[in-house]
Every structure is written in structure tokens, then in C-alpha cells.
FIGUNU-213203 format. One record per residue: residue number from 1; chain; x, y, z of N, C-alpha, C in turn. Coordinates in Angstrom, 2 decimals, always signed. Example, Ala and Ser with C-alpha at 12.3 -4.5 7.8 and 13.67 -1.06 7.14 Angstrom:
<pts>
{n=1; chain=A; n_east=+13.19; n_north=-5.69; n_up=+7.80; ca_east=+12.30; ca_north=-4.50; ca_up=+7.80; c_east=+13.20; c_north=-3.30; c_up=+7.80}
{n=2; chain=A; n_east=+12.85; n_north=-2.25; n_up=+7.08; ca_east=+13.67; ca_north=-1.06; ca_up=+7.14; c_east=+12.90; c_north=+0.03; c_up=+7.87}
</pts>
This chain:
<pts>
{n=1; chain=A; n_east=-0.97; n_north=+13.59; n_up=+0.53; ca_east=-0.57; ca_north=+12.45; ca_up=-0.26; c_east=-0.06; c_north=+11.35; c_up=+0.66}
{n=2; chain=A; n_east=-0.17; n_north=+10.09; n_up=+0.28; ca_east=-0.20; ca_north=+9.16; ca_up=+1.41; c_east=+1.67; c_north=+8.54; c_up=+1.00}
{n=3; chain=A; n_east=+2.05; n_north=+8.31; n_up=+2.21; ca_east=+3.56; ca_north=+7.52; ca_up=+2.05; c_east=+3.81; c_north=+6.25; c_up=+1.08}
{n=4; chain=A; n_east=+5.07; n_north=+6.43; n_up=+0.47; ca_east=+5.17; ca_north=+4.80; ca_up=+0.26; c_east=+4.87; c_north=+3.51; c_up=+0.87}
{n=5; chain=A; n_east=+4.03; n_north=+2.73; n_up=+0.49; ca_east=+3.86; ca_north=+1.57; ca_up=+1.87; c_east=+5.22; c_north=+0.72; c_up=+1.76}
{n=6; chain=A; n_east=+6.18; n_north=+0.87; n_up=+0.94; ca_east=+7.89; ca_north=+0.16; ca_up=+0.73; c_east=+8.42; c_north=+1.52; c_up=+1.66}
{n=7; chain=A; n_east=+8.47; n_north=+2.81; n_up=+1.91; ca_east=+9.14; ca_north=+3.39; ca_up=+2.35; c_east=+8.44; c_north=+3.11; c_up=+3.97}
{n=8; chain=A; n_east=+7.56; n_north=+3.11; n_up=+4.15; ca_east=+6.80; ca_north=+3.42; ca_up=+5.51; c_east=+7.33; c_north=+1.96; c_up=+6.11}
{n=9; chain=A; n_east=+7.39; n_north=+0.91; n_up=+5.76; ca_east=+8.18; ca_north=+0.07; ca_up=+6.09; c_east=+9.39; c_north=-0.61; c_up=+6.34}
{n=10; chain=A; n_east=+10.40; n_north=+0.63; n_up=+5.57; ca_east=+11.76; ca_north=+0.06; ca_up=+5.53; c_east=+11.94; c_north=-0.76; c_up=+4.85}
{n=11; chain=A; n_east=+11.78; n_north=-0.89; n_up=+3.85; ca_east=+11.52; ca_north=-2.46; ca_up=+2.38; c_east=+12.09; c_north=-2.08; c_up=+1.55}
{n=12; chain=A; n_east=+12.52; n_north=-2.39; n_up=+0.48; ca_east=+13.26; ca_north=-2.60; ca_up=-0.64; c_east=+11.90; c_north=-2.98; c_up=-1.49}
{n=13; chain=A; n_east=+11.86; n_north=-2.48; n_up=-2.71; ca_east=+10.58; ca_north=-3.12; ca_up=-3.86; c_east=+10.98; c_north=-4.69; c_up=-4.11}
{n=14; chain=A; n_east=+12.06; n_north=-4.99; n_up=-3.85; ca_east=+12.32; ca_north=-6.37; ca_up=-4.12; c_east=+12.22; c_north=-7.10; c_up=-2.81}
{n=15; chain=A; n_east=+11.94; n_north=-6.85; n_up=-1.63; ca_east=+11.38; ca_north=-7.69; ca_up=-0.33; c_east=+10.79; c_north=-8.71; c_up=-0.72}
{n=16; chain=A; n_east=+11.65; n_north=-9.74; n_up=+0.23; ca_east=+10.75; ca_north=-10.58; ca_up=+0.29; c_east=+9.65; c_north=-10.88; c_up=+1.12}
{n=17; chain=A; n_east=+8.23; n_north=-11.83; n_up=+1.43; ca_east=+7.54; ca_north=-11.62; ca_up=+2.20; c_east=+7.92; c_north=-12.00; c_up=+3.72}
{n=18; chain=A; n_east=+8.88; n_north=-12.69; n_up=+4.06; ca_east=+9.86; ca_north=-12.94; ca_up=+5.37; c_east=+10.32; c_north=-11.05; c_up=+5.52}
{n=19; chain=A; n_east=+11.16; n_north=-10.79; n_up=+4.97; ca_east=+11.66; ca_north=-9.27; ca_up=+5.08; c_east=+10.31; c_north=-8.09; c_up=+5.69}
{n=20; chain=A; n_east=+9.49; n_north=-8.37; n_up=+4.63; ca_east=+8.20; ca_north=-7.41; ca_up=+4.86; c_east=+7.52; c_north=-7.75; c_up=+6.58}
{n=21; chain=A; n_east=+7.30; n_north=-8.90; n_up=+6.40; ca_east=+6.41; ca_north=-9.22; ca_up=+7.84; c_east=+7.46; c_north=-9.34; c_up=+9.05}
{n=22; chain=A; n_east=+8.98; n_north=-9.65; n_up=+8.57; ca_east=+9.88; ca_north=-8.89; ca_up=+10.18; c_east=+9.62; c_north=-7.33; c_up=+10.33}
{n=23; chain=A; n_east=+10.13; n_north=-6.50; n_up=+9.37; ca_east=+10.01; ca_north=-5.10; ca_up=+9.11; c_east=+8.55; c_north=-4.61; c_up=+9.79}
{n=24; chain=A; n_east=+7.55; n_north=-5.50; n_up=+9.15; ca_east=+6.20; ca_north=-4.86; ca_up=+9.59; c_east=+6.05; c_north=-4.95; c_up=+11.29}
{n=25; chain=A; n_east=+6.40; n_north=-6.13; n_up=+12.06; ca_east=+6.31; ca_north=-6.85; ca_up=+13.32; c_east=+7.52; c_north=-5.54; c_up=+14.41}
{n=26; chain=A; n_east=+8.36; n_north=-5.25; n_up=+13.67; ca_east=+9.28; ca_north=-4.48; ca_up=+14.25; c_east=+8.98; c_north=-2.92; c_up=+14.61}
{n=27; chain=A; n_east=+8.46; n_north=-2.48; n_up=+13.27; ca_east=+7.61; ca_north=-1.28; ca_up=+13.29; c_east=+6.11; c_north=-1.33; c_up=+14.34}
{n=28; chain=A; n_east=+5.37; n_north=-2.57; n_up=+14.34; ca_east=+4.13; ca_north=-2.28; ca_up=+15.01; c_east=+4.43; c_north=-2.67; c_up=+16.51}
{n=29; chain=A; n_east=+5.51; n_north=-3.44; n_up=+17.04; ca_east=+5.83; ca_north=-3.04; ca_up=+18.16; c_east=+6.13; c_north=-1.95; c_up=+18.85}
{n=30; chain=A; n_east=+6.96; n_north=-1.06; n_up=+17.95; ca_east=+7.55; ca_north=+0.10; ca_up=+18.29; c_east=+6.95; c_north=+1.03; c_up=+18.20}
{n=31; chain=A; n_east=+5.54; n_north=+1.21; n_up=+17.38; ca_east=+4.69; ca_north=+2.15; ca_up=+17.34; c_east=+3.20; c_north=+1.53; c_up=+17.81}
{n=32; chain=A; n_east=+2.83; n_north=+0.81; n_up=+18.26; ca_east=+1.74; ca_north=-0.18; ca_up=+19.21; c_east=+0.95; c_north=+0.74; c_up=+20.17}
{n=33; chain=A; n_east=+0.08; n_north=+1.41; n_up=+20.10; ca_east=-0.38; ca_north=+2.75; ca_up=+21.09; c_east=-0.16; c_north=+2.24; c_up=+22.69}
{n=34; chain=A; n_east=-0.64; n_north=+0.97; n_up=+22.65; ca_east=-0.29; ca_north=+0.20; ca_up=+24.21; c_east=+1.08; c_north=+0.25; c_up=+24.66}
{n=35; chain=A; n_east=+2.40; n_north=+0.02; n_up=+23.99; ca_east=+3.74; ca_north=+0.22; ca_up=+23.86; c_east=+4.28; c_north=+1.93; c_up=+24.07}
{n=36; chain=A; n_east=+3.88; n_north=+2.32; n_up=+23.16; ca_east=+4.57; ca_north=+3.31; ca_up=+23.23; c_east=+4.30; c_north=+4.32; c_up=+24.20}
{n=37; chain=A; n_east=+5.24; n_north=+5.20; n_up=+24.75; ca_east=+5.49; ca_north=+5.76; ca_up=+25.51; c_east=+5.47; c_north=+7.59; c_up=+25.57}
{n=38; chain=A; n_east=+5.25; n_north=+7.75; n_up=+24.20; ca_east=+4.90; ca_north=+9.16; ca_up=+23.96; c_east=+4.12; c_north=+9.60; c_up=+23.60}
{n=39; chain=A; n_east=+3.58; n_north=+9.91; n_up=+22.71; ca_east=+2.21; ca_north=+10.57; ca_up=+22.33; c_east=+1.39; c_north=+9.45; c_up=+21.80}
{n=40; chain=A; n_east=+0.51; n_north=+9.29; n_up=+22.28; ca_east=-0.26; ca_north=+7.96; ca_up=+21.62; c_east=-1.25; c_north=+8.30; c_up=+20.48}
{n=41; chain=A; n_east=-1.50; n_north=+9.51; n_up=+20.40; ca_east=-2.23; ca_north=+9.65; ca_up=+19.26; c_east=-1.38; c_north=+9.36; c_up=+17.82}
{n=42; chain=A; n_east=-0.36; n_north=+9.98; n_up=+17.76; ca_east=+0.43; ca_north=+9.64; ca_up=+16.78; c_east=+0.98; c_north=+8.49; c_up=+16.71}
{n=43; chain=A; n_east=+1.37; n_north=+7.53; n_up=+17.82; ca_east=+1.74; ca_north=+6.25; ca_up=+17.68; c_east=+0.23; c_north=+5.64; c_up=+17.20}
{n=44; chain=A; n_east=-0.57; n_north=+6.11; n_up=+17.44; ca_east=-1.77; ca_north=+5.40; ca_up=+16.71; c_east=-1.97; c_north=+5.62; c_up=+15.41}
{n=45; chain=A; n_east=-1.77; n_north=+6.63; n_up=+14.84; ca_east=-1.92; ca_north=+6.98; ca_up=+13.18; c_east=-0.77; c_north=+6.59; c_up=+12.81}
{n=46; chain=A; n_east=+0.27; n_north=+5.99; n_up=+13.21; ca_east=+1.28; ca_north=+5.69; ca_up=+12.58; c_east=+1.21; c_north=+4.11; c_up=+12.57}
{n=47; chain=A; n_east=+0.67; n_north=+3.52; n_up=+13.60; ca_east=+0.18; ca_north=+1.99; ca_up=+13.95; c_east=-0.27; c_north=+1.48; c_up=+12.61}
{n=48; chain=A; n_east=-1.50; n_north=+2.44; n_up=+12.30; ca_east=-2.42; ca_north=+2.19; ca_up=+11.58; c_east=-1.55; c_north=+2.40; c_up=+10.08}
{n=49; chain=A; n_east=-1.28; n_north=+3.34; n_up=+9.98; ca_east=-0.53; ca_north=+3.46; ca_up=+8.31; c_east=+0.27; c_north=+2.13; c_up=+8.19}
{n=50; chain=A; n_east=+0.94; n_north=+1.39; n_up=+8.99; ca_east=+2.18; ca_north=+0.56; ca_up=+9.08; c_east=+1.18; c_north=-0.63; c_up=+8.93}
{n=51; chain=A; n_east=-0.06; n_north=-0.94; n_up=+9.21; ca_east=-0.93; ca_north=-2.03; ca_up=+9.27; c_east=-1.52; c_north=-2.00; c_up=+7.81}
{n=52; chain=A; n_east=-1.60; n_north=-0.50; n_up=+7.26; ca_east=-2.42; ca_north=-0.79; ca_up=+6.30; c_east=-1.11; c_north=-1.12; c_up=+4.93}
{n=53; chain=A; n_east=+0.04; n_north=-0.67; n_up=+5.21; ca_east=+1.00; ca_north=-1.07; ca_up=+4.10; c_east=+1.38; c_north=-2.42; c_up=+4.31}
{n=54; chain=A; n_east=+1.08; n_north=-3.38; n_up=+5.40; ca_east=+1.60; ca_north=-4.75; ca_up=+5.85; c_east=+0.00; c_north=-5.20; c_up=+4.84}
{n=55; chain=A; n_east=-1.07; n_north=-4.65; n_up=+4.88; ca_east=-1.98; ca_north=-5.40; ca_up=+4.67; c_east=-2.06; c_north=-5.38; c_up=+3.40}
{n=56; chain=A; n_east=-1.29; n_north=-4.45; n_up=+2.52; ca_east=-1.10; ca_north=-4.32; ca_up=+0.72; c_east=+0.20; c_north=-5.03; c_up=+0.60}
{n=57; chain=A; n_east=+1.71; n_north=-4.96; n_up=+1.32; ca_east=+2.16; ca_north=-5.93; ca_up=+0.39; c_east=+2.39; c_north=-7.21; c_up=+1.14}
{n=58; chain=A; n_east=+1.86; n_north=-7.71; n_up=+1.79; ca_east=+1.29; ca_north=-9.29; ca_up=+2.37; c_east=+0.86; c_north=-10.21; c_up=+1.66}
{n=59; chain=A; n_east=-0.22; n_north=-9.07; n_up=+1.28; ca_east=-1.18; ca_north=-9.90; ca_up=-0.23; c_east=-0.46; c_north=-9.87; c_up=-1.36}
{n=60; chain=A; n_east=-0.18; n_north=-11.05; n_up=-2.36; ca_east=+0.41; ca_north=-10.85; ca_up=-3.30; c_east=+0.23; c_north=-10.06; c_up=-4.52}
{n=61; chain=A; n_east=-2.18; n_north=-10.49; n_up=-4.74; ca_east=-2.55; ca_north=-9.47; ca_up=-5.04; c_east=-2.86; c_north=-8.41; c_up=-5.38}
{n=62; chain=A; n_east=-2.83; n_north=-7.77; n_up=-4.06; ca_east=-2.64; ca_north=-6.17; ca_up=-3.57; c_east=-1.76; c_north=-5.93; c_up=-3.93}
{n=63; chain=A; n_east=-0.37; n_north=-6.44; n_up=-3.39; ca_east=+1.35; ca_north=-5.98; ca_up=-4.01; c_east=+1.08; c_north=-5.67; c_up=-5.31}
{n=64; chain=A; n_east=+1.09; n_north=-6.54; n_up=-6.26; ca_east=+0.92; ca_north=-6.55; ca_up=-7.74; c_east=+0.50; c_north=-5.22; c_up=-8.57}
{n=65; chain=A; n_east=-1.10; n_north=-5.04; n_up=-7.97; ca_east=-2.05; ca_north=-4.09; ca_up=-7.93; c_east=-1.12; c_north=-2.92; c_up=-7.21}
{n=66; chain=A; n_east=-0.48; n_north=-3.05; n_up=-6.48; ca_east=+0.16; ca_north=-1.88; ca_up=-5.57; c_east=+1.46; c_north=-1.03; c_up=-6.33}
{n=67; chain=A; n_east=+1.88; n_north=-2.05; n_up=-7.04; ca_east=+2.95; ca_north=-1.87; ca_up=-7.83; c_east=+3.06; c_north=-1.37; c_up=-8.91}
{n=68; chain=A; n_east=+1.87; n_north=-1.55; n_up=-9.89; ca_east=+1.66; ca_north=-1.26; ca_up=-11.20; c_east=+0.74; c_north=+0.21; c_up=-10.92}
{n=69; chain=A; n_east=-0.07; n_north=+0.21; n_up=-10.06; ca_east=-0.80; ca_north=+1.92; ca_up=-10.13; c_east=-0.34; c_north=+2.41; c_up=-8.27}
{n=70; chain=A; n_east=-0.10; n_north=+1.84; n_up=-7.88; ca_east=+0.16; ca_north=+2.93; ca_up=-6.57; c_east=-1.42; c_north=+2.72; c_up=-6.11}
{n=71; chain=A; n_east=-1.23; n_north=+4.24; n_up=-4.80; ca_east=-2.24; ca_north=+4.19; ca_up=-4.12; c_east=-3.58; c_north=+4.30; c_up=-4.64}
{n=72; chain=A; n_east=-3.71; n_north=+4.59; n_up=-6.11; ca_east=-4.72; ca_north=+4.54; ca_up=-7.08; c_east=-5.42; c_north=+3.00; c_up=-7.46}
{n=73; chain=A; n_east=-4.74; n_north=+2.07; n_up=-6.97; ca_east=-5.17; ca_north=+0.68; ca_up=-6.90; c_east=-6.57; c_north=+0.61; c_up=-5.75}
{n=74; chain=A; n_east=-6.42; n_north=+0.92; n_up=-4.72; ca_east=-7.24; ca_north=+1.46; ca_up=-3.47; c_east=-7.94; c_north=+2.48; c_up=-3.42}
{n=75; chain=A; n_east=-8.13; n_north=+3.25; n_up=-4.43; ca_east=-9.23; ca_north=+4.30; ca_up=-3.97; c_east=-10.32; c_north=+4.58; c_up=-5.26}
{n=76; chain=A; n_east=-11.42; n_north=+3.79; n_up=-4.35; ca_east=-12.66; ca_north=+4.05; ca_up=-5.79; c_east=-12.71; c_north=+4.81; c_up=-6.64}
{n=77; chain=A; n_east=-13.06; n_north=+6.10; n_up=-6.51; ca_east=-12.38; ca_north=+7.50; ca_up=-7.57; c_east=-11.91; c_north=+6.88; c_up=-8.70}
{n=78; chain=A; n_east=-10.26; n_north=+6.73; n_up=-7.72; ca_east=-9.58; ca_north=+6.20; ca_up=-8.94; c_east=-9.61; c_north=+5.12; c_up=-9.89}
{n=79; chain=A; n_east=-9.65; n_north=+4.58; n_up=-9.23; ca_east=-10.28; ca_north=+3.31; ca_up=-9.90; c_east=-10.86; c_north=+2.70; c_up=-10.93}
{n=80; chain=A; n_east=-11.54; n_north=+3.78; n_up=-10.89; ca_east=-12.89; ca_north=+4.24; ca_up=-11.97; c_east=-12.33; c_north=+5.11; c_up=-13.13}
{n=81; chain=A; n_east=-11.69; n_north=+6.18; n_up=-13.09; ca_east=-10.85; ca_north=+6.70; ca_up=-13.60; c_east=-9.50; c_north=+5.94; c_up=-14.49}
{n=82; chain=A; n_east=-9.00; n_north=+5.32; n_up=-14.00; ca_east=-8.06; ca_north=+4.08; ca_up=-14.20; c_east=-8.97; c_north=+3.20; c_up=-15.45}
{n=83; chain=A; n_east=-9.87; n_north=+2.54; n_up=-15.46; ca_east=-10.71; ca_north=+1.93; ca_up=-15.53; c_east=-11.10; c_north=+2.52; c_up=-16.90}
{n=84; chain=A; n_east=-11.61; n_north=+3.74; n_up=-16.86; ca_east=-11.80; ca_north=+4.53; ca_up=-17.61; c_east=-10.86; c_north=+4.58; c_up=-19.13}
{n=85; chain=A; n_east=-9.67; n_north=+4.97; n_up=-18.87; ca_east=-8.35; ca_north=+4.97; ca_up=-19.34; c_east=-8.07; c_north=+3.85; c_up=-19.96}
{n=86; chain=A; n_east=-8.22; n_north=+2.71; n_up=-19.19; ca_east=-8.16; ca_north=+1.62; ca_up=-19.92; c_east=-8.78; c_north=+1.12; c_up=-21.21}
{n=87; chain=A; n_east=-10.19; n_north=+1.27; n_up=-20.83; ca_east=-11.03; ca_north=+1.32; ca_up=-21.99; c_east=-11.23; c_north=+2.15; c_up=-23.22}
{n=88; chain=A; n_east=-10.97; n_north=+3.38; n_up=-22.60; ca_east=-10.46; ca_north=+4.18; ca_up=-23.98; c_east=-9.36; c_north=+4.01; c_up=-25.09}
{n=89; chain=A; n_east=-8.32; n_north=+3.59; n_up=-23.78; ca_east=-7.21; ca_north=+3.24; ca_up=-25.09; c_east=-7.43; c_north=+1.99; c_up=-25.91}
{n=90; chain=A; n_east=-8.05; n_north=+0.92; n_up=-25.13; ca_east=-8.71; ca_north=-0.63; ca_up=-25.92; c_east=-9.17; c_north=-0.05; c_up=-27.14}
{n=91; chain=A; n_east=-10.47; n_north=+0.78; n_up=-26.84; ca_east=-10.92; ca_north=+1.37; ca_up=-28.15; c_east=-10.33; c_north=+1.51; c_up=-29.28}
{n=92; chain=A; n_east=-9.49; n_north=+3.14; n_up=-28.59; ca_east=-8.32; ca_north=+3.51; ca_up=-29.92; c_east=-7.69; c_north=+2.57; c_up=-30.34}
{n=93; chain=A; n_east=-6.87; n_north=+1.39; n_up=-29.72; ca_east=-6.44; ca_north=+0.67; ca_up=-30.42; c_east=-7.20; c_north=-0.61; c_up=-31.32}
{n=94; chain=A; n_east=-8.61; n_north=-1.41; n_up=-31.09; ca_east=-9.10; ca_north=-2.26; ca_up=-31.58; c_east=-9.96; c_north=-1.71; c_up=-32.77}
{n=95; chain=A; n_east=-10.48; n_north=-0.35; n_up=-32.15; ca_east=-11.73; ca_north=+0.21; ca_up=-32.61; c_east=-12.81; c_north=-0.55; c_up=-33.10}
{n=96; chain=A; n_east=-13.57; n_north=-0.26; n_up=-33.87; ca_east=-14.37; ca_north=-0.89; ca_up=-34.03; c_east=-14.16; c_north=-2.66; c_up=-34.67}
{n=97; chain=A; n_east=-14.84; n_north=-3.45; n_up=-33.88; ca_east=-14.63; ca_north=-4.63; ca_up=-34.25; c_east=-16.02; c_north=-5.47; c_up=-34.99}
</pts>
């Protein structure tokens, strides 16, 4: 199961986008595979997780989308599924029109 991209960053759900992109800049220095100083494989999968939660709540978008379904906003599957759900309940509730 994938991390909070608010926890993996040190963020508050109420961040602002100044807060997020210091937080993010602070983290990808410190975990930067070129920078870091210990295992670089893991400073690299951790690089990367920290890039991809800067790159969901950056976007206001994405945030939005990020907020209301989680990591289910991002993954086709779900998506579709989601999607799914939606339309069913439209149904039940309009039904036939």
C-alpha cells in the first residue's frame, strides 16, 4: 500500500502550496541519490516517492482528485471501478428518465 503523499512529506492537509514545495525541496535534497551518502538505492526510491507526492499536491487538480479518493484517483483499475460506482448510484437515484 503506497504512503500518504501529506505524510511522506511532512504536510498538514491544510498546507499551503509555499509549505508543500519548501517541505518537498528539503526532503529531495536530503534524499537526492547524488547527495546522499548511504545507500543510494533507497535514497532513490525514496527520491522518487517524494517527487511523485510533490507532483500530486502541486497540482491543484491532482490535490483535489487526491483528496476526495486517495491513491485511487491515479490508478486506472481504479478508476474505472470508481467510475463505475458513480454511475450506478446516478442510476439508482435518477433512474429512469
Amino acid at each position: 500500500m503506497k504512503e500518504d503523499y501529506y505524510e511522506l512529506l511532512g504536510v498538514n492537509k491544510n498546507a499551503t502550496d509555499d509549505e508543500i514545495k519548501s517541505a518537498f525541496r528539503k526532503l529531495a535534497k536530503q534524499y537526492h541519490p547524488d547527495l546522499h551518502t548511504g545507500d543510494k538505492e533507497e535514497a532513490e526510491a525514496k527520491f522518487k516517492k517524494i517527487n511523485e507526492a510533490y507532483e500530486v499536491l502541486s497540482d491543484k487538480e491532482k490535490r483535489a482528485k487526491y483528496d476526495q479518493f486517495g491513491h485511487a484517483a491515479f490508478d486506472p483499475c481504479r478508476r474505472r471501478r470508481i467510475r463505475q460506482l458513480f454511475r450506478s448510484r446516478l442510476w439508482r437515484f435518477f433512474g429512469y428518465i
